[in-house]
Every structure is written in structure tokens, then in C-alpha cells.
DSSP file (Angstrom, degrees, kcal/mol; ACC not computed):
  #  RESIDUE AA STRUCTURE BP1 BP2  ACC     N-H-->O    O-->H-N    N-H-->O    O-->H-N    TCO  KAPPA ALPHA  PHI   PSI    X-CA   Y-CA   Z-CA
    1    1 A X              0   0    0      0, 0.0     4,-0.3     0, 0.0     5,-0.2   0.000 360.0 360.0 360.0 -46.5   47.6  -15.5   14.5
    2    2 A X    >>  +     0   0    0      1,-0.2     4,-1.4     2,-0.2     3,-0.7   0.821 360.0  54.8 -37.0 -34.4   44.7  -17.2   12.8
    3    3 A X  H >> S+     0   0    0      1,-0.2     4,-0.8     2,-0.2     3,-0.6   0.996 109.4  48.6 -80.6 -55.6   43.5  -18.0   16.6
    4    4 A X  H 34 S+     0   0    0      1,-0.2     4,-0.4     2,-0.2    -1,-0.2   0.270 111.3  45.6 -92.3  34.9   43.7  -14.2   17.5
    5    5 A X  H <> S+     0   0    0     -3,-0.7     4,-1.3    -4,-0.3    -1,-0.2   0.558 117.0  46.0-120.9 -30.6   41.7  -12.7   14.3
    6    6 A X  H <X S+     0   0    0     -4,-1.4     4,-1.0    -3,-0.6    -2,-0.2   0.564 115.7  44.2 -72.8 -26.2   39.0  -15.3   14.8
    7    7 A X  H  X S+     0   0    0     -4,-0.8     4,-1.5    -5,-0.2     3,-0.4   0.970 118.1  48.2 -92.8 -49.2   39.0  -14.6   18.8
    8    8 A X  H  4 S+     0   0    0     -4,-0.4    -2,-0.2     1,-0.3     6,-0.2   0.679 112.2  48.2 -16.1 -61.9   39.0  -10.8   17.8
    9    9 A X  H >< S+     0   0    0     -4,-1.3     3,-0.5     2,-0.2    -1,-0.3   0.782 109.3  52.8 -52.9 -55.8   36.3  -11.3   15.4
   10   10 A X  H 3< S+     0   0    0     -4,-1.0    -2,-0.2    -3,-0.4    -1,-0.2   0.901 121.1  29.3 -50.0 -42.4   34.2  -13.2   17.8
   11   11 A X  T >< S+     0   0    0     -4,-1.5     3,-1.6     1,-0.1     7,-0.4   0.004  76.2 135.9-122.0  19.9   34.3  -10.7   20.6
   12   12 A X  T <  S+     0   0    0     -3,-0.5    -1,-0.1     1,-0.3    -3,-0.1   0.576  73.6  52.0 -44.3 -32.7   34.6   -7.8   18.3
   13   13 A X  T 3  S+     0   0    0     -4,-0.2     2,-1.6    -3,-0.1    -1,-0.3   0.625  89.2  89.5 -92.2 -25.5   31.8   -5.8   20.5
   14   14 A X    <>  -     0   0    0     -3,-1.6     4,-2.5     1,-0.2     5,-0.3  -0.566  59.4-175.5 -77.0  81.1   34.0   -6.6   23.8
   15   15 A X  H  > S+     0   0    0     -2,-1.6     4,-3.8     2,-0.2     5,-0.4   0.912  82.6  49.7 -53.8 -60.4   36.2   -3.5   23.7
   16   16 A X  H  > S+     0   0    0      2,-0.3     4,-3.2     1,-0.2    -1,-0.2   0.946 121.4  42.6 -33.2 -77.1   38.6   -4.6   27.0
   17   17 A X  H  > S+     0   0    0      1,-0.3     4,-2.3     2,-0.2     3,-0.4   0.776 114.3  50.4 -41.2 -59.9   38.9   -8.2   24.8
   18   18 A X  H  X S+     0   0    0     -4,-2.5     4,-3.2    -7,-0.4     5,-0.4   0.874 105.6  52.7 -40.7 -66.4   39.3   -6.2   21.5
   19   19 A X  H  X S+     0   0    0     -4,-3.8     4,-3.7    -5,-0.3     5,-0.5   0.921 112.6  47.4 -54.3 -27.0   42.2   -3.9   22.9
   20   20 A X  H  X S+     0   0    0     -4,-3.2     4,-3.5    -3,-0.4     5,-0.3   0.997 113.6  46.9 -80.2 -44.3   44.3   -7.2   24.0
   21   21 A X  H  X S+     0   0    0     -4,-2.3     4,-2.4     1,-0.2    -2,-0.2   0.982 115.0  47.9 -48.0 -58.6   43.7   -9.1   20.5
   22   22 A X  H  X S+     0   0    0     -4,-3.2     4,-1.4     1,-0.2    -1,-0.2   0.893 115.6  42.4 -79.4 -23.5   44.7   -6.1   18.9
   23   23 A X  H  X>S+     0   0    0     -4,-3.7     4,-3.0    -5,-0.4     5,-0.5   0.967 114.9  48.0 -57.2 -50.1   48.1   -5.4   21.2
   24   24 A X  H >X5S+     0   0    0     -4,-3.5     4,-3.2    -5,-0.5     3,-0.5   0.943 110.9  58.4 -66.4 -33.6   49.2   -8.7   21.2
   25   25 A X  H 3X5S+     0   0    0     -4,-2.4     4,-0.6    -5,-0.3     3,-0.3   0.823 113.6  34.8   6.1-104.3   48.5   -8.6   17.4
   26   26 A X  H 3X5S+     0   0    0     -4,-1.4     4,-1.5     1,-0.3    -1,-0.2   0.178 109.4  63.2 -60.2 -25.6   50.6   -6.1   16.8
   27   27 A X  H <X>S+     0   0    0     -4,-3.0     4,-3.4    -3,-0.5     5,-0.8   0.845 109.2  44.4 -64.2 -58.8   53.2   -6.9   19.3
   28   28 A X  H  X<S+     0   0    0     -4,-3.2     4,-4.8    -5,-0.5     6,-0.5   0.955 103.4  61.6 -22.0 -72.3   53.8  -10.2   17.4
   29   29 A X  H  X5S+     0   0    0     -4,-0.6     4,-1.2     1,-0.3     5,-0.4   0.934 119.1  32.3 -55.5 -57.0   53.9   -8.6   14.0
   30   30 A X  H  <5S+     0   0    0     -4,-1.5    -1,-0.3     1,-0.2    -2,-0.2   0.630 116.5  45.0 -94.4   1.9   56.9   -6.6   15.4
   31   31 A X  H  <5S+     0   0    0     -4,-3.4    -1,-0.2    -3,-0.5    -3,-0.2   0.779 126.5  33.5 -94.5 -58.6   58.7   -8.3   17.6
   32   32 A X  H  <<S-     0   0    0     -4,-4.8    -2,-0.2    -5,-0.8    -3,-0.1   0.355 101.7-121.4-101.5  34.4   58.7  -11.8   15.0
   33   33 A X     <  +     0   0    0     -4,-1.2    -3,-0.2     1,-0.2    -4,-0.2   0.511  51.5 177.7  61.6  13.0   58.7   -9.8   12.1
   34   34 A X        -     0   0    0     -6,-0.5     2,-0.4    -5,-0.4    -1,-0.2  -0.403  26.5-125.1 -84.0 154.3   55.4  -11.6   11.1
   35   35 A X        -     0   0    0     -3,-0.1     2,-0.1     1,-0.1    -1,-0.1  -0.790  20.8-122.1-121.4 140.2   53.9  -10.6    8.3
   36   36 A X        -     0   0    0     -2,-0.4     5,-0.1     1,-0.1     2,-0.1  -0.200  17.4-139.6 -77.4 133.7   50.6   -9.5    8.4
   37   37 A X    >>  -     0   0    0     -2,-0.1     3,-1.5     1,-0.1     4,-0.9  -0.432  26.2-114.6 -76.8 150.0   47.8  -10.9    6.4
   38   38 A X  H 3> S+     0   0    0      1,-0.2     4,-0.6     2,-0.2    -1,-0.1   0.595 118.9  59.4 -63.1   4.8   45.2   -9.1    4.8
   39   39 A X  H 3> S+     0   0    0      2,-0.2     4,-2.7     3,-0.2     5,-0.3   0.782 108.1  51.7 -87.6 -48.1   42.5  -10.6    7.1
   40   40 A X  H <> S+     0   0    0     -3,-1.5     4,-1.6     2,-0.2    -2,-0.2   0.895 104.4  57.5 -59.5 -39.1   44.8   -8.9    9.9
   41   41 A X  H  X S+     0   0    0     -4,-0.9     4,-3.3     2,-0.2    -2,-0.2   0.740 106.4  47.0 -26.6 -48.0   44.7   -5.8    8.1
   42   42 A X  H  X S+     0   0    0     -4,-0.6     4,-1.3    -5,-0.4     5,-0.4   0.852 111.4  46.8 -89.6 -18.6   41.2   -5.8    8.3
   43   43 A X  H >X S+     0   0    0     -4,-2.7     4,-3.1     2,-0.2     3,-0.8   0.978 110.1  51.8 -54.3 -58.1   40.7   -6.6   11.8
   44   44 A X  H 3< S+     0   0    0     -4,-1.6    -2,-0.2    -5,-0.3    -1,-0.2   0.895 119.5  38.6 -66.9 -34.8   43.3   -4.1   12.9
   45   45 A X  H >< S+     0   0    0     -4,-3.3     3,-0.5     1,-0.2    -1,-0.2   0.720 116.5  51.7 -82.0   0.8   41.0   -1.1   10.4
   46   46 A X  H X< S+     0   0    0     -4,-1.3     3,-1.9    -3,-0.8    -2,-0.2   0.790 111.6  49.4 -75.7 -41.0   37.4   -2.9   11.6
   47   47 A X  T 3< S+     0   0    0     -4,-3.1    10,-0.3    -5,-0.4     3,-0.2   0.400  98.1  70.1 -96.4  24.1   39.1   -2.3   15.4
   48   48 A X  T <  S+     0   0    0     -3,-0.5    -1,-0.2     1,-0.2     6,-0.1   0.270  92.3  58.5-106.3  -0.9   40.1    1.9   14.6
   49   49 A X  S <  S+     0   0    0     -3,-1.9     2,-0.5     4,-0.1    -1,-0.2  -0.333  86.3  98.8-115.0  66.4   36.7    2.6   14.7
   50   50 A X  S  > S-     0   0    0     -3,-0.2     4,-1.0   -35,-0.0     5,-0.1  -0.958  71.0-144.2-137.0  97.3   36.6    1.0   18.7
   51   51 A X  T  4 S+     0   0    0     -2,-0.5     4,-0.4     1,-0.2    33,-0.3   0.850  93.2  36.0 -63.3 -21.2   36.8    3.8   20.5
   52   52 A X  T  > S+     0   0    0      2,-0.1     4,-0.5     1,-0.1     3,-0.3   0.836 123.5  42.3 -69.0 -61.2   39.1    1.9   23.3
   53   53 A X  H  > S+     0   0    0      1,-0.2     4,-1.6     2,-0.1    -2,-0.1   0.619  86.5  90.0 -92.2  16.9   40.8   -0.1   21.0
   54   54 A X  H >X S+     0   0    0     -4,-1.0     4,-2.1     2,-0.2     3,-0.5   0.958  92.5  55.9 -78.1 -56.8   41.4    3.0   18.2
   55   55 A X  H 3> S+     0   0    0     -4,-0.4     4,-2.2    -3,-0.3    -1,-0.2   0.898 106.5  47.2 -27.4 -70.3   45.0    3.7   20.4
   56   56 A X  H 3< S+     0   0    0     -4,-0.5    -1,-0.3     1,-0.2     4,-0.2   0.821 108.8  48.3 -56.6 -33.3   46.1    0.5   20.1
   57   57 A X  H XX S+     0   0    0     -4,-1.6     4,-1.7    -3,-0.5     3,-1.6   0.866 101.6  67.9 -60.6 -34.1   45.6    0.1   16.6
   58   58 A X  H 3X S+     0   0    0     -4,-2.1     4,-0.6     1,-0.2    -1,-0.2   0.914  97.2  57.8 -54.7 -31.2   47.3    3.5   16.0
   59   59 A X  H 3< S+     0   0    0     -4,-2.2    -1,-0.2     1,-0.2    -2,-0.2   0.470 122.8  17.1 -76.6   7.2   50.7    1.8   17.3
   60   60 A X  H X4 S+     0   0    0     -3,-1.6     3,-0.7    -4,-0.2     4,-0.5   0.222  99.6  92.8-149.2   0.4   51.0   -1.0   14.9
   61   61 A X  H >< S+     0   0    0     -4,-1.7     3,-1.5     1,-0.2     6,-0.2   0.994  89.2  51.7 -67.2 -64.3   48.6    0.1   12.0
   62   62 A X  T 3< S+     0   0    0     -4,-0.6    -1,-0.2     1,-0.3     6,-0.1   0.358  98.2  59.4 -51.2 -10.0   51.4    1.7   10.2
   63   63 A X  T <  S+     0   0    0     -3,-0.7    -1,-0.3     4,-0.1    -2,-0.2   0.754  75.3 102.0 -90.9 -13.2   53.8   -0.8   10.1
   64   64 A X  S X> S-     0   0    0     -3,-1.5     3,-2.1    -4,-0.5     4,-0.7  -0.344  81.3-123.2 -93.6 133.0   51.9   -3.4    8.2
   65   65 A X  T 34 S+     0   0    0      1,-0.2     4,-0.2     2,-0.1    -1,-0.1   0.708 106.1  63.1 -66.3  -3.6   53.1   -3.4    4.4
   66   66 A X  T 3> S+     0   0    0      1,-0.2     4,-0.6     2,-0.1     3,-0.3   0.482  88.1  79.4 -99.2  14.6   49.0   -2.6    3.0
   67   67 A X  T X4 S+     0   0    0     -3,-2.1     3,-3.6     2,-0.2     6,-0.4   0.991  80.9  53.3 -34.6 -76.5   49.3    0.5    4.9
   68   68 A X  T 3< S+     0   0    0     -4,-0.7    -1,-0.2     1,-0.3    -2,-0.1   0.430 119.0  41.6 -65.1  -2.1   51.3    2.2    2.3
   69   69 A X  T 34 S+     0   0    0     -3,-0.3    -1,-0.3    -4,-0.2     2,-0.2   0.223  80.1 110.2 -98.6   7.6   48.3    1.2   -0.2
   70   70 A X    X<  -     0   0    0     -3,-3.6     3,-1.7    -4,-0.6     4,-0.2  -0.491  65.6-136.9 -85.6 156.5   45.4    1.7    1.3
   71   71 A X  T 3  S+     0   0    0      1,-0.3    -1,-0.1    -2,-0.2     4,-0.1   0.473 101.1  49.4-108.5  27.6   43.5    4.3    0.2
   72   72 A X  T 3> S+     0   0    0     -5,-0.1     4,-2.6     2,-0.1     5,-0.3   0.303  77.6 109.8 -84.8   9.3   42.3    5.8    3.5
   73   73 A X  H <> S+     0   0    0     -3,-1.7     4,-1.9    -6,-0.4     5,-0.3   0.842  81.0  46.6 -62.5 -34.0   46.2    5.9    5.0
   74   74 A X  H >> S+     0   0    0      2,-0.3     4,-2.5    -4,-0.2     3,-1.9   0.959 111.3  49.2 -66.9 -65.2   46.4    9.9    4.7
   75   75 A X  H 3> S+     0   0    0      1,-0.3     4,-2.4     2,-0.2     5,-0.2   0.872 118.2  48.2 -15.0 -77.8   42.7   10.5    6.5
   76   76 A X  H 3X S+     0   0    0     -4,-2.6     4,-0.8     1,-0.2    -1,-0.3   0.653 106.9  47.2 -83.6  11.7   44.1    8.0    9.2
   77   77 A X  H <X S+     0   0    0     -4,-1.9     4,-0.6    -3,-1.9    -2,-0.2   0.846 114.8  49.0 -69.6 -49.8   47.3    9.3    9.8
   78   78 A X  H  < S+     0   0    0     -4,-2.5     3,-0.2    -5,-0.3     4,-0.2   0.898 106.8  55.0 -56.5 -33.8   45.8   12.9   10.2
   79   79 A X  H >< S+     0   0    0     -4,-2.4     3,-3.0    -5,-0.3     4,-0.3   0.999  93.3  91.3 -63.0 -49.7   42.9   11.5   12.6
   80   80 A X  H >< S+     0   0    0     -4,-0.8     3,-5.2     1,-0.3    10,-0.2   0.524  78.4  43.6  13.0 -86.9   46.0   10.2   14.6
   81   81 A X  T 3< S+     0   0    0     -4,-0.6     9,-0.4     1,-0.3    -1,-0.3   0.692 106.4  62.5 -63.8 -15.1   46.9   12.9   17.1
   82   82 A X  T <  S+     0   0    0     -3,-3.0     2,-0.4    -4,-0.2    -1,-0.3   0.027  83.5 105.7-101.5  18.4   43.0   13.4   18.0
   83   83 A X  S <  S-     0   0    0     -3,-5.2     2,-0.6    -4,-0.3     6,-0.2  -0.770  81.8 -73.6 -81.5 140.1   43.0    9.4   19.3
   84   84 A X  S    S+     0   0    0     -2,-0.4     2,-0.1   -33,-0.3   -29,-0.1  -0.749 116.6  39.8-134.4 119.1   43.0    9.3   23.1
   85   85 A X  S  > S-     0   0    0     -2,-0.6     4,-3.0   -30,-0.1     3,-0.3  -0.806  77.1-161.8-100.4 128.9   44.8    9.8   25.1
   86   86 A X  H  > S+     0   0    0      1,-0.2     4,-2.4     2,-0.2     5,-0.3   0.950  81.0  65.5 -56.6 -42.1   46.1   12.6   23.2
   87   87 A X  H  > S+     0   0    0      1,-0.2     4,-1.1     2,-0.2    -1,-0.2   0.857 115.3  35.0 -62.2 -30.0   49.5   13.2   24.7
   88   88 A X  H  > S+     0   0    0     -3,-0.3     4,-0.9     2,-0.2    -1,-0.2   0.540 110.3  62.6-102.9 -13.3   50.6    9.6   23.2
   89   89 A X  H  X S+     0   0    0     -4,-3.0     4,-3.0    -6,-0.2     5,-0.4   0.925 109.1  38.0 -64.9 -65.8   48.7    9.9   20.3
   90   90 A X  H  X S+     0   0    0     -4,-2.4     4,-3.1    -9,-0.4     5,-0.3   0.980 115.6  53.6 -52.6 -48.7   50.6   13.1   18.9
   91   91 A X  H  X S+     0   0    0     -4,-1.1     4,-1.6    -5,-0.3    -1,-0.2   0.869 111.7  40.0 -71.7 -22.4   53.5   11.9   20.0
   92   92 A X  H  X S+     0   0    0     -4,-0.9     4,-1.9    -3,-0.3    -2,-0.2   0.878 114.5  57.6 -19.0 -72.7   53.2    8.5   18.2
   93   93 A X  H  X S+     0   0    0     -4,-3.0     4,-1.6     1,-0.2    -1,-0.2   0.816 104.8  53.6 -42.8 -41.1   51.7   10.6   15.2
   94   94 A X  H  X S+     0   0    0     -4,-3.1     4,-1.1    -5,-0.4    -2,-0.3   0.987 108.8  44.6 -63.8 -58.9   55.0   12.4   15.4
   95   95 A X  H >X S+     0   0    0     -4,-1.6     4,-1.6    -5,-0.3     3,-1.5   0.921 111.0  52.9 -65.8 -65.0   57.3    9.1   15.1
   96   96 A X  H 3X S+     0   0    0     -4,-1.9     4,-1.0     1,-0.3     3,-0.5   0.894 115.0  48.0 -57.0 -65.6   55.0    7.7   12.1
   97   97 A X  H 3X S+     0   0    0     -4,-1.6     4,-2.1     1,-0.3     3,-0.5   0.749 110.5  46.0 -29.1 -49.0   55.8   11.3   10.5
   98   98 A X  H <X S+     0   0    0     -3,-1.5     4,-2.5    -4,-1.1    -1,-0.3   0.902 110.1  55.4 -62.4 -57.3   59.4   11.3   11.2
   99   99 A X  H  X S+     0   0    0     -4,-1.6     4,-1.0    -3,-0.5    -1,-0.3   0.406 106.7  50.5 -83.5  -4.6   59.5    7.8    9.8
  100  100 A X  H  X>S+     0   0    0     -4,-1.0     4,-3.8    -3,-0.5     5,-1.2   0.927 114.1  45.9 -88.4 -58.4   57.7    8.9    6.2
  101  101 A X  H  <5S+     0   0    0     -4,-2.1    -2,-0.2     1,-0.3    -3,-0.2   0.730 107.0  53.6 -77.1 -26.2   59.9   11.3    5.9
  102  102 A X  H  <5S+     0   0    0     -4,-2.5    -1,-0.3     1,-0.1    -2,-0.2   0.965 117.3  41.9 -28.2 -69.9   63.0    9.0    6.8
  103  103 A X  H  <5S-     0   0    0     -4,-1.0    -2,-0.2     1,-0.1    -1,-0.1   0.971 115.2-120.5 -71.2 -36.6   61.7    6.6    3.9
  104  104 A X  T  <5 -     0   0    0     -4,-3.8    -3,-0.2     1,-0.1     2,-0.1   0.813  43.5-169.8  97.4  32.3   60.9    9.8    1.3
  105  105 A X      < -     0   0    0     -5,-1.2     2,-0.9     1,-0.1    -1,-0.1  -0.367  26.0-111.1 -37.0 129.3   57.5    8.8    1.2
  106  106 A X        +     0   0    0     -2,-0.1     2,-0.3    -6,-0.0    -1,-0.1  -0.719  43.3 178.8-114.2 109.9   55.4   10.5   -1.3
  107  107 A X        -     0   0    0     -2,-0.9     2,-0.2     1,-0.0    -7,-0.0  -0.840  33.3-115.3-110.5 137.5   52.9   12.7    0.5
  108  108 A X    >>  -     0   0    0     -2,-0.3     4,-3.2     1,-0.2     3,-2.1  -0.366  30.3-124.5 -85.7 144.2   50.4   14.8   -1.1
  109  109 A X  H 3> S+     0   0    0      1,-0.3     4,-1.7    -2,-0.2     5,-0.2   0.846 110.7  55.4 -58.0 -39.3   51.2   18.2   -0.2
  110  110 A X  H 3> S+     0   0    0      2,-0.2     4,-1.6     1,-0.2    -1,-0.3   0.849 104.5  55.1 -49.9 -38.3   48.1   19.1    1.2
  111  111 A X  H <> S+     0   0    0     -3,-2.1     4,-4.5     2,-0.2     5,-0.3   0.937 110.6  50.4 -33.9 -68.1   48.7   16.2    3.4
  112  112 A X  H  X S+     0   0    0     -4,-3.2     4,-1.1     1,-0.2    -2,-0.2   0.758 109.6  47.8 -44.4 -37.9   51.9   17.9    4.3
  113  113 A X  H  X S+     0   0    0     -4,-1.7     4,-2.0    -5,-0.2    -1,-0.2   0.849 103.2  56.1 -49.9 -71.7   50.6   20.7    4.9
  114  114 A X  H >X S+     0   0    0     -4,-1.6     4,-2.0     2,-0.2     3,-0.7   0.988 109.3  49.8 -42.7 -83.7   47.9   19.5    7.0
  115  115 A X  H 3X S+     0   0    0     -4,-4.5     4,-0.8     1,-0.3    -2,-0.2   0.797 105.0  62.5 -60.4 -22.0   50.7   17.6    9.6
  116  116 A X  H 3X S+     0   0    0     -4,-1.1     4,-1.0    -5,-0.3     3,-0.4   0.919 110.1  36.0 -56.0 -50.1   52.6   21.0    9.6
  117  117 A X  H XX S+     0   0    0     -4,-2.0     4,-3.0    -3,-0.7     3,-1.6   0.995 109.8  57.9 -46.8 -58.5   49.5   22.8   11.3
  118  118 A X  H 3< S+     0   0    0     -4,-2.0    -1,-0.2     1,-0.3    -2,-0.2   0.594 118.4  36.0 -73.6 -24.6   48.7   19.9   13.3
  119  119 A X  H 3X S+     0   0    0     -4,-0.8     4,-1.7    -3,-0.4    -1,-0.3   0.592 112.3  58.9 -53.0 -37.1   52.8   20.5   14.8
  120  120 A X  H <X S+     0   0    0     -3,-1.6     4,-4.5    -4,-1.0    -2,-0.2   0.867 106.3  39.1 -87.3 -53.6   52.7   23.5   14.7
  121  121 A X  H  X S+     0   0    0     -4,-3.0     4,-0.8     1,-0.2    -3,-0.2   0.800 111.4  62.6 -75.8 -17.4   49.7   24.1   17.0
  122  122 A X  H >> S+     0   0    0     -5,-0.3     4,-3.3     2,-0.2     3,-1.5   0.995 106.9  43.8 -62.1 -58.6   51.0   21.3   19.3
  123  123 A X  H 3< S+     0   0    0     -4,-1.7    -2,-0.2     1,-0.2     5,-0.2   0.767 105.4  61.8 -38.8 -36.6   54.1   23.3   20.0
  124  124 A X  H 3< S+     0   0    0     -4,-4.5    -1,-0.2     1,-0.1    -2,-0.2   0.895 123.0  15.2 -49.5 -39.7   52.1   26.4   20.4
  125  125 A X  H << S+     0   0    0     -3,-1.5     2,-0.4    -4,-0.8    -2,-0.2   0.716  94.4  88.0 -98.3 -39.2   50.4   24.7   23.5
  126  126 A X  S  < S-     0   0    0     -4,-3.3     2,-1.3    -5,-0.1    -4,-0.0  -0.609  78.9-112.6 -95.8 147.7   51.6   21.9   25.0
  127  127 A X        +     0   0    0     -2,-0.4    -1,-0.1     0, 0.0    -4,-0.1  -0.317  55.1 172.4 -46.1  41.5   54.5   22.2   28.1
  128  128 A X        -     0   0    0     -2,-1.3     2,-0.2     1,-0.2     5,-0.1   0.005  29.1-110.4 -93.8 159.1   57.4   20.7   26.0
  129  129 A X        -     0   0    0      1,-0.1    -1,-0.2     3,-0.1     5,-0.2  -0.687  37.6-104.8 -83.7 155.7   61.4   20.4   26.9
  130  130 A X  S >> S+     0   0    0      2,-0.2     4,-2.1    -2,-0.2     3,-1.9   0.882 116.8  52.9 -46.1 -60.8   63.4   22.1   25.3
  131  131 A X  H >> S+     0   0    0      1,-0.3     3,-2.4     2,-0.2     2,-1.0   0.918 110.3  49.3 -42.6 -77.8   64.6   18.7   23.3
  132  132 A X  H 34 S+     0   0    0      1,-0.3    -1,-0.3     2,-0.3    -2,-0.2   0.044 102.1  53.3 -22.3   2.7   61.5   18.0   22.3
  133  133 A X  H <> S+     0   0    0     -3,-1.9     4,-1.9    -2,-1.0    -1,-0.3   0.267 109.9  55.2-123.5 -20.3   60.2   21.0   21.0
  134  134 A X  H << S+     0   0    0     -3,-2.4    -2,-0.3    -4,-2.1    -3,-0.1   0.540 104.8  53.6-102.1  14.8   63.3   21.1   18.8
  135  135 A X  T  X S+     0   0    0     -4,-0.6     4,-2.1    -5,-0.2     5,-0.2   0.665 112.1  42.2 -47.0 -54.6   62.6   18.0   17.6
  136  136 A X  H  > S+     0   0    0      2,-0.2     4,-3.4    -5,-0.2    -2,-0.2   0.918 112.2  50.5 -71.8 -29.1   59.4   19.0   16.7
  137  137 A X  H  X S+     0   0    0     -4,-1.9     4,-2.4     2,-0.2     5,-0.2   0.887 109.4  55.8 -56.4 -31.1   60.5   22.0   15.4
  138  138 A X  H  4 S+     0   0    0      1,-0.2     4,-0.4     2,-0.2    -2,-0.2   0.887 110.4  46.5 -70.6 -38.5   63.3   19.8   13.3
  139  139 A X  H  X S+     0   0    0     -4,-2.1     4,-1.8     2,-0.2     5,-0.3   0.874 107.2  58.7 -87.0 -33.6   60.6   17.9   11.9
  140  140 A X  H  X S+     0   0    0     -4,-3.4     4,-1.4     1,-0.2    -2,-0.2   0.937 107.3  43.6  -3.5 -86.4   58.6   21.0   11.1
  141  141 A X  H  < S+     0   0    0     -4,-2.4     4,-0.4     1,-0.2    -1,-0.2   0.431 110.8  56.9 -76.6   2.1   61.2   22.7    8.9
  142  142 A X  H >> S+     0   0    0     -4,-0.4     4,-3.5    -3,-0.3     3,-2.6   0.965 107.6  50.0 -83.0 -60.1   61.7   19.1    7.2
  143  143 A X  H 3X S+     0   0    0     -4,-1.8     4,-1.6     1,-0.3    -2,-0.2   0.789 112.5  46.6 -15.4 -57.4   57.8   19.3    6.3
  144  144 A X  H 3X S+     0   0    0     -4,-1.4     4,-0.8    -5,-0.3    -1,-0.3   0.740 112.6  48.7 -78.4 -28.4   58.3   22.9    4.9
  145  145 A X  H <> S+     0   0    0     -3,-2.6     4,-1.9    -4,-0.4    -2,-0.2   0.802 104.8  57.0 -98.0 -42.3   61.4   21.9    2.7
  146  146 A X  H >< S+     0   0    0     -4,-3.5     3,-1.3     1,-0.2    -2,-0.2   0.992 105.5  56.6 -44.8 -42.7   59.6   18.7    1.3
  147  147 A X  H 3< S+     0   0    0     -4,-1.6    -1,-0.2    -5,-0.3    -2,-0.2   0.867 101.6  53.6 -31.1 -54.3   57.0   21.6    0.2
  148  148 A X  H 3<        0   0    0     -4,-0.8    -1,-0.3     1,-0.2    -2,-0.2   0.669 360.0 360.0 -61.6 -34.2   59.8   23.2   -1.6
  149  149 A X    <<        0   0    0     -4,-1.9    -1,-0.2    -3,-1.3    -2,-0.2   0.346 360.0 360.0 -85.7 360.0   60.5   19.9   -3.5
């Protein structure tokens, strides 16, 4: 891992190079449970401002345990769904949602607020099945009851 934060770091300006260090990263971290160090952390938030490699980071950012202390995580979870490609950025942004509210994560209501629009106006627009639009709708009204709480 040391070998792909150093080669990452080296070729940091190589976007192509940059997206594969930061997949295989990330692939690692979930596939052999390793856990990431904070020098991997910082690679992975140095390589969200990569406009090429800002996707991939989105798919592994959130698992890494200084997620849930850093103190940009709400800002980036919100940018989320405006990563592109868009159609797999929202839905991605959806699952990270799903998964806060799975753990009972404590999200500032405005936050909450905020990912309810940002649901809300996907559903308005985008061509969905029927499953999938009550999914989102299901995570919606979960959004709206946390409110309540």
C-alpha cells in the first residue's frame, strides 16, 4: 500500500495514473479489509479534487474509518451526486445515504435536509423504474422521519 501512495504521490498530476492508484486503493481497502492509513486518507482527499479521478475516490472515500471525523465529510457527501458521470454518482450518493441512515449516523439536519432536495429533484427528473423510484422514495420518507427525531 505504501508502494501505491508513493506511486500516486509521484504522478499525482497524471490523471489516467492517478484514477488506477486510487481504484486499486480502494479496491484493496475493501476487498482485504485493510485498514487505511492516514497518509491514504490524504491521498484519496488530495485525489477528489482530480477532476478524473474525483469518481473514483467517491466509491471508497466513505468507507475509510477518518471519514466519520473529518471535518469536511458533510460538504463532500453533498458534492457527491454533482461528480461525473452523474447517473453513478447519485446513485452511489444514494447507497452512502442509505448506509448513514442504516448505522443512525448523526447528521446535522440541515445536512438532512439538503440530501432530501437533492432526492427529491432526482426523482422529479430522471427516467426511473418503478423499483427504484420507490426506493428512493423509501429513503426520502426515512430522511423526513429522522427530521422528526
Amino acid at each position: 500500500m505504501n508502494s501505491l501512495v508513493e506511486l500516486g504521490e509521484a504522478f499525482f498530476a497524471n490523471s489516467n495514473l492517478l484514477c488506477d492508484v486510487v481504484s486499486s486503493m480502494g479496491y484493496i481497502i475493501r476487498r482485504y479489509g485493510y485498514v487505511p492509513s492516514t497518509t491514504v486518507f490524504c491521498l484519496f482527499t488530495r485525489a477528489a479534487t482530480n477532476k478524473k479521478a474525483r469518481y473514483y475516490v467517491s466509491l471508497h472515500l466513505s468507507s475509510f474509518p477518518q471519514f466519520s471525523t473529518w471535518a469536511y465529510r458533510w460538504d463532500y457527501l453533498l458534492s457527491m451526486p454533482k461528480i461525473a458521470p452523474r447517473k453513478q454518482s447519485i446513485t452511489n450518493f444514494h447507497g452512502e445515504v442509505k448506509r448513514l441512515l442504516h448505522t443512525k449516523a448523526q447528521i446535522p439536519a440541515e445536512v438532512v435536509q439538503h440530501i432530501a432536495d437533492l432526492l427529491n429533484a432526482y426523482v422529479a427528473k430522471a427516467a426511473l423504474s418503478d423499483y427504484s423510484k420507490t426506493d428512493y422514495l423509501n429513503t426520502i420518507c426515512l430522511l423526513k422521519r429522522y427530521l422528526l427525531h
